[in-house]
N, C-alpha and C positions, 0 to 999 in steps of 0.2 A: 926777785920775781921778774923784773924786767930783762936780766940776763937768758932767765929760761926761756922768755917769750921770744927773742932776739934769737936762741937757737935754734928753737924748735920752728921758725921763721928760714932760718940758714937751712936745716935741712930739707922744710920742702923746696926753697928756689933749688937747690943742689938736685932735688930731686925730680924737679921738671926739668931742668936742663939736662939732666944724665938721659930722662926720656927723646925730650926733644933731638938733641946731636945723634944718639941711636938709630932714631928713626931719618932721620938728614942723610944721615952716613950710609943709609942700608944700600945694596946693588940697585934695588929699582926706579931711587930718588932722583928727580932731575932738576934742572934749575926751568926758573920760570923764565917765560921769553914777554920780551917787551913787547907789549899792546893785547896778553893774554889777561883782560879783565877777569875772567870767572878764575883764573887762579890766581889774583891779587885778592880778588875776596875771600880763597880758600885761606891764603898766608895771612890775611888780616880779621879774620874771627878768630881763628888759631891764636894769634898772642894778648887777642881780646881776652878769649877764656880762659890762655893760662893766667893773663895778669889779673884776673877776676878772681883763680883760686887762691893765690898768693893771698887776697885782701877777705877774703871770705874767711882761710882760716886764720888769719892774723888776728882777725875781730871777731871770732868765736874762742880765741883763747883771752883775747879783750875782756868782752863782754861774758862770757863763759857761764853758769850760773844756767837757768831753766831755755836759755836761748842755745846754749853751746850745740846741741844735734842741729837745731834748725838750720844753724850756720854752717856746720860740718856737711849737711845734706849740700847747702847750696854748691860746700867747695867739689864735693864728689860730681854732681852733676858738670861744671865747668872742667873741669880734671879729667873726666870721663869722655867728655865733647871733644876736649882739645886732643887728647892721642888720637882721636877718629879723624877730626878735620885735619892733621898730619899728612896723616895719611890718605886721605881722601883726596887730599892737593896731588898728591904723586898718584893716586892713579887718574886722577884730571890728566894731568901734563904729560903721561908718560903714553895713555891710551887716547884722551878728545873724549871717555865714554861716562855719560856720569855715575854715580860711585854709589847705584840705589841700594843693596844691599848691604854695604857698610854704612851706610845712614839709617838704616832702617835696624841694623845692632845698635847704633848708635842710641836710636828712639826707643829701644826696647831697653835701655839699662836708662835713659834719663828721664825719659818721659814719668813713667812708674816714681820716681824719687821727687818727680817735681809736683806729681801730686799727692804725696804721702806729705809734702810742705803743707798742704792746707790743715791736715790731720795736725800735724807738729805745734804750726804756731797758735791754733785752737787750745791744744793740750796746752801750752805754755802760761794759758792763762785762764782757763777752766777745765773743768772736769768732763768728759767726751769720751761717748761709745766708741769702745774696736770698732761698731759698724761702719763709721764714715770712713776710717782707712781701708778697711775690705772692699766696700763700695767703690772708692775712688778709683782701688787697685783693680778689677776688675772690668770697670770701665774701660781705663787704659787700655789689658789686653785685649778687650772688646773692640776695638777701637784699631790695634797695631795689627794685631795679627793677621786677619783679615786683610788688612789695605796691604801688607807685604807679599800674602800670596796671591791676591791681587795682578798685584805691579809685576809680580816675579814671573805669572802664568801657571802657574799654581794651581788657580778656581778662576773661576771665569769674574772678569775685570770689575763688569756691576756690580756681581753680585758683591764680592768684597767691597767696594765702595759704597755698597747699601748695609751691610752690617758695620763696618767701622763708621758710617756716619753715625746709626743707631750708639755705636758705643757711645760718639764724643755728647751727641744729644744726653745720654745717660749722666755723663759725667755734669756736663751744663745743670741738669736738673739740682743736681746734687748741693751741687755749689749757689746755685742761685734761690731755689725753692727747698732743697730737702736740708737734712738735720745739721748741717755743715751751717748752711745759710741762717740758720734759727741760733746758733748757739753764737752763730759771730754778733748776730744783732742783739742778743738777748744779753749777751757774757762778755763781748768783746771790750778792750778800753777803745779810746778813740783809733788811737794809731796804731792800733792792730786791727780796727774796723776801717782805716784809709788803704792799709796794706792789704787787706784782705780782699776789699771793692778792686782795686790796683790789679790784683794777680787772676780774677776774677773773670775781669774784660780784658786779661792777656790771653787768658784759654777761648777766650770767645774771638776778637780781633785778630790778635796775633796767629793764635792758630788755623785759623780762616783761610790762610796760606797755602795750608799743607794739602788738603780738599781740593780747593782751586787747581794748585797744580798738578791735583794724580788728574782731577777730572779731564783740565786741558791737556795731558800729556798721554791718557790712557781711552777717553770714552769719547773727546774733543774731535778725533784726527792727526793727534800730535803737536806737540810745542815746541817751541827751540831748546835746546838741551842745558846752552847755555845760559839763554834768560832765565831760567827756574832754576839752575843751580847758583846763581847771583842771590835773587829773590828768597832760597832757602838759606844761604849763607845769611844774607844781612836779617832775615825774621829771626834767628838765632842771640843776635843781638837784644833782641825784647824779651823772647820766649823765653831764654834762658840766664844771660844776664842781668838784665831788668830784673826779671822774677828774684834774683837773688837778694838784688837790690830793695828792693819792697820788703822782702823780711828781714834785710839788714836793719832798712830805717823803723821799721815793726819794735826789733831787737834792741836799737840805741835807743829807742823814745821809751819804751815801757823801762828800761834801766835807769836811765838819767829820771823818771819821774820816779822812779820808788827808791832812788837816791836821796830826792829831794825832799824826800817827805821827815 
């Protein structure tokens, strides 16, 4: 058992590094120049999040058992981050221009995965309508799509920033008052009710970020390019890591307890 874990361990590092050297190696990659902050931040969320999936799916084949998707979701999401911030570092370095459209693919394949988490570790330990994952999912779009064409020029700037706030609102409700929020307090064990408060006032706090800086960067006058692409780098930290992190310790507390019983 532990040999297959150990492999199937060896194949994903083998398989982030075959990505990572690919994309290092591509024509358009360059190297960072000393005292360019916003892409020391690009290069160091990048092996935040690959070394994030490495430990995410180690411990969903760990742990494995009604946790193993929730875990697999987190590695996808940090796996899916890190080829983007890749490359988002080279077109920093190679252009000075930041990299909103690749980041906003980026929020369209993780965003969606890190709220279907809520759905997940609910299901893990009670029984729970489709509705709250459709919900949630919807939300999201409500929320992305909008602020993307937005930023792009697409629809005019407000207006996208008045419906994607609507979405995140939407999304908030869900989580904190609608059926999501009833079944964590009603059904939940403890440590799936600390994880779940946890990832709860990550979508509230932490993503408070991402508003702040379309409003200062789009409706404001303009922001500096490079303090919000710093500022979006290290919130990625909480938003996404963290978050994974919560339903890690979600995943090891409810195992180790019904271990012990």
């Amino acid at each position: 058992m532990k040999y297959a874990i150990a492999k199937k361990s060896g194949a994903v590092l083998a398989l982030l590094l075959v990505g990572q050297t690919t994309l290092a190696a591509s024509g358009d990659s360059m190297m960072l120049q000393s005292g360019d902050f916003v892409g020391y931040s690009f290069w160091l969320i990048s092996m935040a999040l690959a070394a994030s999936t490495v430990f995410f799916l180690m411990e969903s084949m760990r742990i494995g058992g009604k946790w193993a998707t929730s875990l697999t979701v987190s590695a996808l999401v940090t796996f899916i981050a890190a080829f983007h911030y890749f490359y988002m570092r080279d077109v920093w370095v190679s252009t000075g221009a930041s990299p909103t459209e690749f980041r906003y693919i980026d929020w369209l394949l993780t965003v969606p995965l890190l709220m279907i988490e809520f759905y997940l570790i609910l299901a893990a330990i009670a029984k729970v309508s489709g509705g709250i994952f459709f919900r949630l999912l919807v939300g999201t779009l409500v929320m992305l799509i909008p602020g993307y064409l937005g930023e792009a020029g697409y629809m005019n700037s407000t207006l996208g920033f008045a419906i994607g706030m609507a979405g995140w609102a939407f999304i908030l409700y869900e989580i904190f008052a609608g059926e999501a929020s009833k079944v964590a307090a009603s059904q939940a064990t403890p440590a799936v009710q600390k994880s779940y408060g946890l990832m709860k006032w990550t979508v509230t706090i932490g993503w408070s970020i991402y508003p702040i800086g379309y409003f200062l960067g789009y409706l404001a006058g303009g922001a500096d390019a490079g303090t919000l692409n710093i500022v979006y780098n290290l919130a990625d930290v909480l938003n996404k890591i963290a978050f994974g992190l919560f339903i890690w310790y979600a995943a090891n507390e409810d195992t180790a307890a019904h271990a012990n019983r």
